[in-house]
N, C-alpha and C positions, 0 to 999 in steps of 0.2 A: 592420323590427321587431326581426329578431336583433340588431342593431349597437346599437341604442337599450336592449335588454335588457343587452347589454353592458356598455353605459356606466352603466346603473341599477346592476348588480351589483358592480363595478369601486368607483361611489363610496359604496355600501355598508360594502364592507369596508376601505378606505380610510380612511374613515370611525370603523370599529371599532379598528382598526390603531393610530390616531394618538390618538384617546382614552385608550385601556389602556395606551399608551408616556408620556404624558404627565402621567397623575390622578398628584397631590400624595402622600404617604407615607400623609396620613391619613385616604388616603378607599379606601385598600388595605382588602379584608379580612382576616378574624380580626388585629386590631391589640387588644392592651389598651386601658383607658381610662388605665391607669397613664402607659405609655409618651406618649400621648395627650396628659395632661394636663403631664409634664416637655417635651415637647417644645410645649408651647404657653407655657411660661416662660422657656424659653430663645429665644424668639423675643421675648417679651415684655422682657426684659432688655438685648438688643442695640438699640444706638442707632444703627437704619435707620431708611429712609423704611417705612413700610407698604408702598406700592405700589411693589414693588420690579422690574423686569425681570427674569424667568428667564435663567441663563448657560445655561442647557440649549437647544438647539435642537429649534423643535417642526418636527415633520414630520407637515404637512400635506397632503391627498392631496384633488386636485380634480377633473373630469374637463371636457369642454366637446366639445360636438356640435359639428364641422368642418364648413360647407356642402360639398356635391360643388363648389363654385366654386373652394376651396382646392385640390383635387385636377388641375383643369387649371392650374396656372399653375406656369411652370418658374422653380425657386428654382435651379440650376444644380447645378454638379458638377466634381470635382477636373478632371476633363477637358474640360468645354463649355467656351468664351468668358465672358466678363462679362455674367451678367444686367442685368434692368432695373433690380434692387435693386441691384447693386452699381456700377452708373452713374458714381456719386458719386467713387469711390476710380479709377476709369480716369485714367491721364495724357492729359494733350494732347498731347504728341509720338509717345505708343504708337498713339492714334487715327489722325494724318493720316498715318501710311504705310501701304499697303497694298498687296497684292501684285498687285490691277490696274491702279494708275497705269504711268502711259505717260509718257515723253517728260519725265523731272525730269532735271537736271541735278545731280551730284553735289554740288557748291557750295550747290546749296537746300535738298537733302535735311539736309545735315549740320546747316544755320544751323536747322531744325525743332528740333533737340536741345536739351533745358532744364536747364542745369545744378541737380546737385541743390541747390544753395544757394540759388536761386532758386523752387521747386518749390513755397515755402511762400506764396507772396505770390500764386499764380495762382487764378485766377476759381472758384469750385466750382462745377462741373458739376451742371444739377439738370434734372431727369425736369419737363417742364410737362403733359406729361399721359399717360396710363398706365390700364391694367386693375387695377391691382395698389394696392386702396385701401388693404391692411393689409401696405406693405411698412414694412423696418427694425423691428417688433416681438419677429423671433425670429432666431435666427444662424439660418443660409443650410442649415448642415449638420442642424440640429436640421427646419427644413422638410419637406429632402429624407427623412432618416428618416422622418418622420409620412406623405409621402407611399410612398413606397416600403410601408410597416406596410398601409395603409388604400389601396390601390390595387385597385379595382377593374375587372376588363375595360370593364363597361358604361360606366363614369362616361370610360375614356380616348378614346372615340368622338368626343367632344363638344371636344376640348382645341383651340383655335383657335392661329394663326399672331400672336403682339404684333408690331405697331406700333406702336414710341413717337417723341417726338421729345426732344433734349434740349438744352436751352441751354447753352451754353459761357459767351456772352458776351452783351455786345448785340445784335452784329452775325455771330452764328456760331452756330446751330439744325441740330443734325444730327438725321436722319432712320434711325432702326437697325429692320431687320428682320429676326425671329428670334435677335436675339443680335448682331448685323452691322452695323456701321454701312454707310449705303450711299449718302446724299449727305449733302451741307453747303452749307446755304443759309442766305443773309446775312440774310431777313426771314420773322417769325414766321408770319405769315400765308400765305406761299410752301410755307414747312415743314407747317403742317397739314394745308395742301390739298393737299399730297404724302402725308402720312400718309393723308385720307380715302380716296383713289385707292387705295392703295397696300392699305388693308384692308380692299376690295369685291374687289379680284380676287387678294392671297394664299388669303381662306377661301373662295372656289370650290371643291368638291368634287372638281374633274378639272380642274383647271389642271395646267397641262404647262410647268414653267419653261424649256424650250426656246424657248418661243416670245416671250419676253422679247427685243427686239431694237430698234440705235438706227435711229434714219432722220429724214430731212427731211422735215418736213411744214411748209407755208405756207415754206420755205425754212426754216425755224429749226430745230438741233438739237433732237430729240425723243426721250422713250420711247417704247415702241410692243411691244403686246401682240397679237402676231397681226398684224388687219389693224385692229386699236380703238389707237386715241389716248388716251396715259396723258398722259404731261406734256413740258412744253417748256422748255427752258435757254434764258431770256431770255438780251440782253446783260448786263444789269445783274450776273448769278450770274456770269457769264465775265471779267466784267470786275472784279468783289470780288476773284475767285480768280485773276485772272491766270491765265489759263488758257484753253485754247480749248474752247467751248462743244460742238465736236464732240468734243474728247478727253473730255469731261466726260462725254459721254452714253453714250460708250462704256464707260465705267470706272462709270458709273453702275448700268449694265443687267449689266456684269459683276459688280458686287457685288449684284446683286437675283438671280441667277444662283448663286451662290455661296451667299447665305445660305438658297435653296430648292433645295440641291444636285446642279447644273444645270453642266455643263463651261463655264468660262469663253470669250471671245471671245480671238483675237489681234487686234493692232492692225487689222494690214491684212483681216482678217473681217469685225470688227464696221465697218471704212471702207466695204469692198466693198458691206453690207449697206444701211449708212447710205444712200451714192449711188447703189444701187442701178450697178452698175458691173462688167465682166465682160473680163478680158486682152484683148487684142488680137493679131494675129502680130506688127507692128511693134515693135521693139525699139530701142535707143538706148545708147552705151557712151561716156564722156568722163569727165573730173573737174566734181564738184562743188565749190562752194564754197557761203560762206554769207553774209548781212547781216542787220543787229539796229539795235542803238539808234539809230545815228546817221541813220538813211531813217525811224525809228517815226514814227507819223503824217504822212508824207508824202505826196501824191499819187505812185500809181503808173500805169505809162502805160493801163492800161485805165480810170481816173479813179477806183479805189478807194485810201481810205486804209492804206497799208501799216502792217499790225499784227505786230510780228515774235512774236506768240503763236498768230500762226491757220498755217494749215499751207499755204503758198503757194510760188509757186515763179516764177522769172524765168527766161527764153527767149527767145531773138533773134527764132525766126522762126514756133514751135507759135501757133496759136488761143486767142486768151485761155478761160479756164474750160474747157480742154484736161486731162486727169486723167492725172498719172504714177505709178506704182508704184516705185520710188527704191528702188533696193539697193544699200546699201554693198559693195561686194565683200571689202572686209579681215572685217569679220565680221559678213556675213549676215544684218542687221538691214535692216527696209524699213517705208516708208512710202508713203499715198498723198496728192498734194499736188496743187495745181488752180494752171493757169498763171495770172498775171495781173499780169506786169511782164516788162520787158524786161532785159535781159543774159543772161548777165555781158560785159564788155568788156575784159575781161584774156584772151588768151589765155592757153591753149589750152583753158581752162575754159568748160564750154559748159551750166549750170546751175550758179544762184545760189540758195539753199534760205533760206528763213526759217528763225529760230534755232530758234523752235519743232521745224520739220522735222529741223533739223541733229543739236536732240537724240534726237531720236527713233529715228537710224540711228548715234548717238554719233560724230560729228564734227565737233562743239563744239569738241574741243580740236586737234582733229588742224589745224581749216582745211577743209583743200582735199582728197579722199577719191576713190577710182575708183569709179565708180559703174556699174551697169544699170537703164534704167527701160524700162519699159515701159507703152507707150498706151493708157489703159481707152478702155472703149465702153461709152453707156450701154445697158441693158438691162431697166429696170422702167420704168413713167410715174412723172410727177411727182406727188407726194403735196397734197394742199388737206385741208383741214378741211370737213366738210359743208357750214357755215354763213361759210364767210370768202368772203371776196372772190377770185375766179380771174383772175386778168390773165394773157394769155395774150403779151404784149408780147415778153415776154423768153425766148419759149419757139424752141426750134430747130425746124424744116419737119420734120415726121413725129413728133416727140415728143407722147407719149400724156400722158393728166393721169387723177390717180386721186383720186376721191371716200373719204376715210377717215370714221369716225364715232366722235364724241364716247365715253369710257369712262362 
């Protein structure tokens, strides 16, 4: 009732204000009718239109009752990231780098850069769906003031976590939460039902973003919220992005992490996490090398297709699907990679890394690198979906299997 009194009083004299600044000479008091009548001659005399436009500016004074819905929605600030409103004006080369990818190789990073001469011919980025149905009506900064003015404690309780998604292209729907982008997936429908997921359990009252983490569930790259099942990195998203679905899912949950300000994963964490995977004493010292295009889709000796984007590793004599932790010794970068081909046959090299892996501990360029790895062991069960199928074929004598459930 005070705030509504307010506004009544406010466009009262507003009101007053802009009347008595603008009435014509001859509607002033005490005026002669002398004056009066000379000056309605000399208007009569000039060959105007009648209805003419005042050069004067009127000032106008209006007022309009804000819903508390205006009050929860963040128009941003000299310091935040890019709102949802400001979506539109993001580059697409400032978007795909981010400070939890893993494993790019310099040469890809750079070809991402879009000269500015070219800047003007690319796709406009547009918001397909959003909380925000009166955005673009007012500058950003003029928002922020009205809320900041009209901020109330009680009405800030209520303010939720946005989910939007945004089109790039045909084939390129990013998924931003809180201000964040945090995946990019190739089909529209994928993207939403990332956004639904994703905006039942940000506005949970006591969500704890530590507990955001990736792992294999039915064997395929997954989110995973606790011990609940968010979503899954088909091949089809790993295979658009060139990219391995398990790097994905880690850089994924690192940016869902991040934009609920939650310490991010390192590589070999969110791995360990993923495989559920715990050091061993046994240890291993020799030079690594690497192979890529020329084996890509080949049959490898355990009869999978070699993908030089997944993180694999060849070995004369370890256990196929054997788990190494790979340390470059020059500088201290590591990865973990799962045996499942044979070599190298060059001496004195005694693992051959997928280029994936190679970038990963940056020896891409070098070649051939000194290495330490050492031998995981697993230490969680195997993860299923409630309702999928459990084939137990392919499981090892004493490994446990774990029932997860649907978000």
């Amino acid at each position: 009732m005070l705030s509504l009194g307010f506004f009544c009083i406010a466009s009262w004299i507003g009101s007053f204000l802009s009347l008595s600044e603008n009435l014509p000479p001859s509607f002033m008091p005490k005026v002669s009718p002398t004056k009066v009548s000379s000056n309605l001659d000399k208007l009569l005399s000039n060959n105007r239109e009648f209805l003419e436009t005042p050069k004067q500016r009127l000032n106008v004074w209006s007022t309009t009752i804000l819903p508390t819905r205006f009050l929860k929605i963040d128009w941003g600030s000299k310091e935040s990231p890019p709102t949802k409103a400001k979506l539109s004006n993001v580059s697409v080369s400032k978007v795909k780098q981010s400070k939890n990818q893993f494993c790019s190789s310099l040469p890809d990073i750079a070809s991402e850069k879009i000269p500015v001469k070219t800047a003007s011919v690319l796709p406009i980025p547009r918001l397909i769906e959003s909380s925000l149905n009166n955005r673009d009506l007012l500058s950003n900064k003029i928002l922020r003031s009205l809320q900041n003015f009209f901020n109330f404690s009680t009405i800030e309780q209520g303010v939720t976590t946005p989910v939007v998604v945004v089109r790039r292209d045909q084939d390129n729907y990013e998924v931003w939460v809180n201000n964040r982008i945090v995946a990019t997936l190739p089909d529209e429908i994928e993207a939403k039902s990332m956004q639904q997921r994703l905006t039942q359990v940000v506005n949970l009252p006591r969500l704890d973003a530590n507990q955001f983490r990736p792992a294999l569930v039915d064997g395929i790259p997954a989110l995973m919220v606790g011990n609940r099942f968010l979503f899954a990195i088909q091949k089809e998203v790993s295979h658009s992005s060139h990219r391995s679905g398990e790097l994905l899912a880690i850089e994924w949950i690192n940016n869902l992490r991040s934009a609920l300000q939650a310490p991010a994963l390192s590589l070999v964490e969110g791995q360990q996490q993923m495989y559920g995977l715990t050091p061993s004493k046994k240890k291993m010292f020799g030079l690594a090398s690497w192979y890529g295009g020329y084996f890509h889709g080949r049959t490898t000796a355990n009869g999978e297709k070699y993908n030089q984007d997944e993180l694999t590793v060849a070995h004369k004599s370890l256990p196929f699907n054997t788990f190494l932790q790979v340390t470059n010794l020059k500088n201290g970068n590591s990865v973990i990679v799962r045996v499942n081909d044979r070599g190298p046959y060059i001496p004195p090299r005694s693992l051959d890394l997928s280029r994936e892996a190679a970038r990963c501990i940056n020896s891409e360029t070098a070649g051939v690198v000194p290495y330490k790895a050492v031998i995981l062991q697993s230490s969680e069960p195997k993860k299923f979906l409630k309702n999928s199928s459990i084939s137990t074929a392919n499981l090892k004598p004493g490994r446990k299997l774990a029932v997860v459930s649907d978000y």
